[in-house]
C-alpha positions as CSV (number, residue, x, y, z in Angstrom):
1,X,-16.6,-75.9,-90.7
2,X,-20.2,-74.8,-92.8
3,X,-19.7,-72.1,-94.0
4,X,-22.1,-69.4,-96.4
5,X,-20.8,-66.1,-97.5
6,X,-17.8,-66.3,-95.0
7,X,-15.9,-63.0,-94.7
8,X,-12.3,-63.3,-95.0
9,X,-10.8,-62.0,-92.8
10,X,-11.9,-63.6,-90.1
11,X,-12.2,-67.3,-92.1
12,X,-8.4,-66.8,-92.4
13,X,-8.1,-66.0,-88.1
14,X,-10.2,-69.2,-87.3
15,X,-8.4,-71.0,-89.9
16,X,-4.9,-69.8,-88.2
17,X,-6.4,-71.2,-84.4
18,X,-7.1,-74.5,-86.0
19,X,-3.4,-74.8,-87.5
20,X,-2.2,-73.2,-83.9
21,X,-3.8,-76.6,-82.1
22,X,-1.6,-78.7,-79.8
23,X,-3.5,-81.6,-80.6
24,X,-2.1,-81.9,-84.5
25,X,-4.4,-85.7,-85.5
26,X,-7.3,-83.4,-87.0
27,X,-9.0,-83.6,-90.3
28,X,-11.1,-79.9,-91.0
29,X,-14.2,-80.8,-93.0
30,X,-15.1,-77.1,-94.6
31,X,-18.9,-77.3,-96.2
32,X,-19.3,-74.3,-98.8
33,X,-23.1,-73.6,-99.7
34,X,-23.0,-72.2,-102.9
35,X,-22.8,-68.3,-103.9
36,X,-20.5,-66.4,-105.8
37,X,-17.6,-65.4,-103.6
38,X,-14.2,-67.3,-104.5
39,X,-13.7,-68.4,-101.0
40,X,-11.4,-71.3,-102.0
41,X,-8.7,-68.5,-103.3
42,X,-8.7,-66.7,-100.3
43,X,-7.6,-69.8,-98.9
44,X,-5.3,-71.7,-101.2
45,X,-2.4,-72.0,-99.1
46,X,-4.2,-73.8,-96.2
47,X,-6.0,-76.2,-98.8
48,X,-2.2,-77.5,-99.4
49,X,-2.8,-79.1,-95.9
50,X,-3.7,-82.7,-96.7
51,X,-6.0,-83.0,-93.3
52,X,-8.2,-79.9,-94.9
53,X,-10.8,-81.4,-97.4
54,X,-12.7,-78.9,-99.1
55,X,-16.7,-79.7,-100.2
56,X,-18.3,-77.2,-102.7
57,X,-21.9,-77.1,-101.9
58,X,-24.9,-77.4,-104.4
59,X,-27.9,-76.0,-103.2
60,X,-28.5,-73.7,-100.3
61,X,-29.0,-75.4,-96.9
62,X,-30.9,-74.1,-93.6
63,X,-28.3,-73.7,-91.0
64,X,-28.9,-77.2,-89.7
65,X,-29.0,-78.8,-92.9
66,X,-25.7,-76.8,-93.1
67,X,-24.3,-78.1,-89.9
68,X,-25.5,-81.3,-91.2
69,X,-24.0,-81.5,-94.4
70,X,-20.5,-81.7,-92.7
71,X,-21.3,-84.8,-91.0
72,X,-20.6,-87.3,-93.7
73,X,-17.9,-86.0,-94.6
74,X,-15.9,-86.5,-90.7
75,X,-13.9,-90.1,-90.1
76,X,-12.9,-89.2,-86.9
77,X,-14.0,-90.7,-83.5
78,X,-14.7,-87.1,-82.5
79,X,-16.7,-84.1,-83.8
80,X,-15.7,-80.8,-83.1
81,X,-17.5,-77.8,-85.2
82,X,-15.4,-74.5,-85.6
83,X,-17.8,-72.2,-87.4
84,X,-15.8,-69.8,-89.7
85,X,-15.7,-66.3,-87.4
86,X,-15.0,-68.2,-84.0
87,X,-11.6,-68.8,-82.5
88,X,-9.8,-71.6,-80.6
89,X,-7.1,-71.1,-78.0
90,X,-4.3,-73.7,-78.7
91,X,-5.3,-76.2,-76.3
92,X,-8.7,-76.5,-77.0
93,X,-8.6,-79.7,-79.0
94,X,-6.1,-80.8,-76.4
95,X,-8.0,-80.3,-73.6
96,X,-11.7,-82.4,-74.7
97,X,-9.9,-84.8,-76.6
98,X,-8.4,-85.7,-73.2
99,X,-11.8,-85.2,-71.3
100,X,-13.6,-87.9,-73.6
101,X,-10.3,-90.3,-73.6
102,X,-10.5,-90.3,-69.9
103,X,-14.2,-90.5,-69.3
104,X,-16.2,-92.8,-71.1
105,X,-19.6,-91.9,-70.2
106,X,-19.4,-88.6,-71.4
107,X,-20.6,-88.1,-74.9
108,X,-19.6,-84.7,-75.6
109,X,-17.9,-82.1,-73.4
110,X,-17.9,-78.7,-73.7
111,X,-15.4,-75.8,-72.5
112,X,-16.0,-72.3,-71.1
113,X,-15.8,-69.1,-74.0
114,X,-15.5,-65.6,-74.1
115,X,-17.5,-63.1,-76.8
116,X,-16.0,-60.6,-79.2
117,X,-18.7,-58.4,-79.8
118,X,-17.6,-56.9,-83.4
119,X,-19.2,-53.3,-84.2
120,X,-22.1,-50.9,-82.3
121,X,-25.1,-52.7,-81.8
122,X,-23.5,-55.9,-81.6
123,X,-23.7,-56.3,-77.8
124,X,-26.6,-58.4,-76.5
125,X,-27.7,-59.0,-72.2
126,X,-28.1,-62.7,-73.4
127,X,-24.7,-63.1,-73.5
128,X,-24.2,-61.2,-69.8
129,X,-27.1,-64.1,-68.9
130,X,-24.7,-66.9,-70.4
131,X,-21.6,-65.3,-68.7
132,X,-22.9,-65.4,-65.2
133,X,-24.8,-68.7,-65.5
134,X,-21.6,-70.2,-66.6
135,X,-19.3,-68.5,-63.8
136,X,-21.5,-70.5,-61.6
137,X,-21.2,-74.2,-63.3
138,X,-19.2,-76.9,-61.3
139,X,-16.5,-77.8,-63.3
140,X,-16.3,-81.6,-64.2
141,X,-18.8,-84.1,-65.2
142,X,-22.6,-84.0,-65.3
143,X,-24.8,-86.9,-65.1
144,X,-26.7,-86.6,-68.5
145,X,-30.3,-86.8,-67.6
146,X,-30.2,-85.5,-64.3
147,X,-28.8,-82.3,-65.2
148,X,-31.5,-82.4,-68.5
149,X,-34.0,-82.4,-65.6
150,X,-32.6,-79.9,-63.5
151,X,-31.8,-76.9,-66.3
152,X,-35.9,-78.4,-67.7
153,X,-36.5,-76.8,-64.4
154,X,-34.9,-73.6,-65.5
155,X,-36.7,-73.3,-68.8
156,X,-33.3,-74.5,-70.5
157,X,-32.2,-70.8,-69.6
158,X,-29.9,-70.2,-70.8
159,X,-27.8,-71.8,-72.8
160,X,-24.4,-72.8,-70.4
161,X,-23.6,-76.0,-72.8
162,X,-22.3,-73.3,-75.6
163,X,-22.3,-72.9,-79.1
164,X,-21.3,-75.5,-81.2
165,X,-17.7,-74.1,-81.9
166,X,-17.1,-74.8,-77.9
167,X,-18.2,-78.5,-77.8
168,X,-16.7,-81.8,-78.9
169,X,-19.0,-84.6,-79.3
170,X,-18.4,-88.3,-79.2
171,X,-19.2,-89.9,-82.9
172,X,-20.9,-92.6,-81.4
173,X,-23.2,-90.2,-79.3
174,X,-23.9,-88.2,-82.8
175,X,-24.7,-91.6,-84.0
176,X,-27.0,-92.1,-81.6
177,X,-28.8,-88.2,-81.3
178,X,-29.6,-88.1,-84.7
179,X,-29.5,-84.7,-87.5
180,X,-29.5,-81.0,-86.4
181,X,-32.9,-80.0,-86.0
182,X,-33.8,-78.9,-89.8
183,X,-35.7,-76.1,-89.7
184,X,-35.3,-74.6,-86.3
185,X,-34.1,-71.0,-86.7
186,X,-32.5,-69.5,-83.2
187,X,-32.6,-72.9,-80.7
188,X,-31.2,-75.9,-82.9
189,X,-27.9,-75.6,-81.1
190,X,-29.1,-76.7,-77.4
191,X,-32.4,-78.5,-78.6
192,X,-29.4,-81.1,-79.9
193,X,-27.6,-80.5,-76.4
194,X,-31.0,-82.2,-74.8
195,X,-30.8,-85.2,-77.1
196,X,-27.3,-85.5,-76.0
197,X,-27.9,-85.6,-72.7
198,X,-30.7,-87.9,-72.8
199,X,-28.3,-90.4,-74.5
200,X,-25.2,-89.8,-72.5
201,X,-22.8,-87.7,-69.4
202,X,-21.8,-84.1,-70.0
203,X,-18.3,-82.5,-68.7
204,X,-18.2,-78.9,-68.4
205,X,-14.1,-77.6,-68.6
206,X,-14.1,-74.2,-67.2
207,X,-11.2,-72.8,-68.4
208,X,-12.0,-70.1,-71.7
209,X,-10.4,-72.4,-74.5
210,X,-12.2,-70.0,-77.5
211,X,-13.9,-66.4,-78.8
212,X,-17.3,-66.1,-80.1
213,X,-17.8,-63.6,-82.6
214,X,-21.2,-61.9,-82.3
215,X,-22.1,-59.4,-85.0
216,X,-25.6,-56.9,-85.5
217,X,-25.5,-58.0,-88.8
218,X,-25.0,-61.5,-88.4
219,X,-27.4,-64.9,-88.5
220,X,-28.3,-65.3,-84.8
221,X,-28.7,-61.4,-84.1
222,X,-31.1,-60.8,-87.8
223,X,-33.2,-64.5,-86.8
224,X,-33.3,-62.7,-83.4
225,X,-33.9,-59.5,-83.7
226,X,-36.8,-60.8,-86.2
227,X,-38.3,-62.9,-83.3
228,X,-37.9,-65.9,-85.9
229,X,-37.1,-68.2,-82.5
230,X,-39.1,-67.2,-80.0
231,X,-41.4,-70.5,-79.9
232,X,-38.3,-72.6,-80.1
233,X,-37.9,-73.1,-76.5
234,X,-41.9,-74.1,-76.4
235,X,-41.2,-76.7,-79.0
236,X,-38.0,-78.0,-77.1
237,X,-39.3,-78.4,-73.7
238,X,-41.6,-80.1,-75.3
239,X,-40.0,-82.7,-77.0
240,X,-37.9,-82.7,-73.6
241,X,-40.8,-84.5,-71.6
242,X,-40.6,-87.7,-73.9
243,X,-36.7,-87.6,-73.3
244,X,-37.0,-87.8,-69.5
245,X,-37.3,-90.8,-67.4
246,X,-41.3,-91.7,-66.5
247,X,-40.3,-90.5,-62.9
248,X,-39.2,-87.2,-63.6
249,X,-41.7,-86.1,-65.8
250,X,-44.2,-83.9,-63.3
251,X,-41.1,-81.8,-62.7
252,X,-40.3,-81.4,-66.4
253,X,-43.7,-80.2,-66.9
254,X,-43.3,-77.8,-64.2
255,X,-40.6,-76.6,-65.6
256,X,-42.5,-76.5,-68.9
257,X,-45.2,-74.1,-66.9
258,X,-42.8,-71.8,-65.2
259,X,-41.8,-70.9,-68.9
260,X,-44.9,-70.8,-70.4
261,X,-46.1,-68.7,-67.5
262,X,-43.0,-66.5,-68.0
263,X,-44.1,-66.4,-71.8
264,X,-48.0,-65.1,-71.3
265,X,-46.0,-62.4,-68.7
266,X,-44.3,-60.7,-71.9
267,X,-47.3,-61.3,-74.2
268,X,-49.6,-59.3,-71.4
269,X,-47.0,-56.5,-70.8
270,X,-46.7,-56.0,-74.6
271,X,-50.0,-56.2,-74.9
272,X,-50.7,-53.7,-71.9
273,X,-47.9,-51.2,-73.6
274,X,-49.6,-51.9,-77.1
275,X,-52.9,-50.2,-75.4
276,X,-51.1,-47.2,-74.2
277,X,-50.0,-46.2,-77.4
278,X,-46.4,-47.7,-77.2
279,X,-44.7,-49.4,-80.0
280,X,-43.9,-53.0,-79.1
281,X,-42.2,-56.3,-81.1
282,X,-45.0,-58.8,-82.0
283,X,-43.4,-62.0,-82.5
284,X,-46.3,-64.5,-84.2
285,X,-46.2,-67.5,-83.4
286,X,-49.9,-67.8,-81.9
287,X,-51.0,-71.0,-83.9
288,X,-48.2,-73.0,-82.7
289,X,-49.3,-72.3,-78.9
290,X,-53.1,-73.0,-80.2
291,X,-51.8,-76.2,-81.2
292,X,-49.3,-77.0,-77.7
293,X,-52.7,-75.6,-75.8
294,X,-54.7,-78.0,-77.3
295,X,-52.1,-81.2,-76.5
296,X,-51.2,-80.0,-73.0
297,X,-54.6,-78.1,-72.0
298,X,-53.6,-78.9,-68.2
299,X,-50.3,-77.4,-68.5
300,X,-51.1,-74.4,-70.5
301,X,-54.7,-73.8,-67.9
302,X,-51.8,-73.7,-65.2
303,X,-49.4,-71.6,-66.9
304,X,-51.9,-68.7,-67.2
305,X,-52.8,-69.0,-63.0
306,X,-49.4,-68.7,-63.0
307,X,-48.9,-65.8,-64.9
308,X,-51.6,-64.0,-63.6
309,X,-51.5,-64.9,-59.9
310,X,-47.9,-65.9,-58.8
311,X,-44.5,-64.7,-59.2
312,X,-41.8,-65.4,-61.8
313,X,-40.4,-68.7,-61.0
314,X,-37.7,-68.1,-64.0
């Protein structure tokens, strides 16, 4: 559980869904960067729980580094992150415990989620995307790399794997991925998901085993309403065609062009706006597409004849 500047309140509910598990063979790892709430006072009584081990941060972390930190910490064969304003339903731990124990190929497995959208403003269409994408997901297991290839193909839109408070991973598969990306500000969660499925099988459980909490004032909506990730899916799909088999690899870059094509449509319709006199959202970002442009000239030369000349693909 990382946690930095956790409110209360709601520390205290997701606290309560952990103790509320079926599965009782837990040990809660909670990470603390350092400020100057007493957080540990608001929480004294579930710190008398032996399987709840406390670590008091020294130095502020990125939120990977954050999610990170944790890690060393966790002795268990499996690695489930509750993040300190979500909520499980009782039979979360249950269920994907069970899922792993009964299939071996799958390295981490994932379960279907609903949103608490806390406050005006709050409410975001991305999460309406996730929703329907989701309703549509076989249940059961994926094979790892096909089903990398196939949502490539979608410009890993959008993100049906979850948050990290809705997925259990296989130690061994964590092992294997690596870190958190460090530095990544809106996409670290499913830029891990494509390592993982690069390494192993993914099982989708479709029944809504948890809450996410999604506040206007909250990390994800401030890095996104600041347009701090908007190149992280460029950098991802990326990174995505070395992950691929040799095989796949002309579709992944299509995939890749669909999105950058997608990409250049928003940057010519804000542009277009921008000449009529009509306030727009820049988001940056330019020298890191000189620099993709420049490695993948092919790709990019198609992405704009694309843009220009065919329809959406995604």
């Amino acid at each position: 559980m990382p946690m930095y500047k956790p409110k209360s309140e709601y520390l205290i509910q997701a606290l309560d869904s952990l103790f509320a598990q079926t599965e009782t063979d837990w040990e809660c790892i909670m990470h603390n960067q350092p400020w100057d709430g007493d957080v540990k006072g608001s929480i004294a009584e579930y710190l008398k729980d032996p399987r709840v081990k406390f670590v008091q941060g020294t130095q502020l972390r990125t939120i990977g580094e954050n999610w990170n930190a944790c890690l060393p910490f966790a002795t268990s064969p499996y690695l489930a992150y509750l993040f300190y304003d979500d909520l499980w339903e009782p039979e979360y731990l249950t269920t994907l415990c069970g899922v792993l124990d009964a299939h071996p190929s799958v390295g981490f497995a994932s379960a279907n989620r609903g949103y608490l959208f806390m406050g005006e403003g709050s409410h975001d269409a991305t999460y309406d995307e996730v929703t329907e994408a989701v309703a549509l997901l076989r249940p059961g297991l994926y094979q790892g790399q096909q089903f990398l290839l196939e949502w490539m193909t979608r410009g890993l839109r959008p993100n049906i794997i979850g948050e990290p408070s809705f997925v259990l991973l296989r130690r061994s598969v964590v092992d294997d991925a690596g870190a958190f990306h460090p530095t990544m500000a809106q996409g670290l969660d499913y830029e891990y998901w494509t390592r993982c499925l690069a390494k192993s099988d993914w099982y989708f459980e479709p029944r809504v085993l948890g809450k996410f909490r999604v506040h206007a004032a909250g990390t994800s909506a401030l890095n996104a309403a600041a347009r701090k990730g908007i190149y992280d899916r460029l950098e991802i799909m990326e990174n995505v065609l070395v992950l691929v088999p040799p095989k796949d690899r002309r579709a992944a870059k299509a995939g890749l062009r669909h999105m950058l094509a997608a990409m250049i449509r928003k940057y010519m319709h804000r542009w277009k706006r921008a000449r009529t006199g009509l306030q727009t959202q820049g988001g940056g970002g330019s020298a890191a597409v000189k620099k993709f442009a420049m490695r993948h000239p092919i790709i990019m030369v198609g992405a704009m004849v694309e843009a220009m000349f065919r329809k959406a693909k995604i």
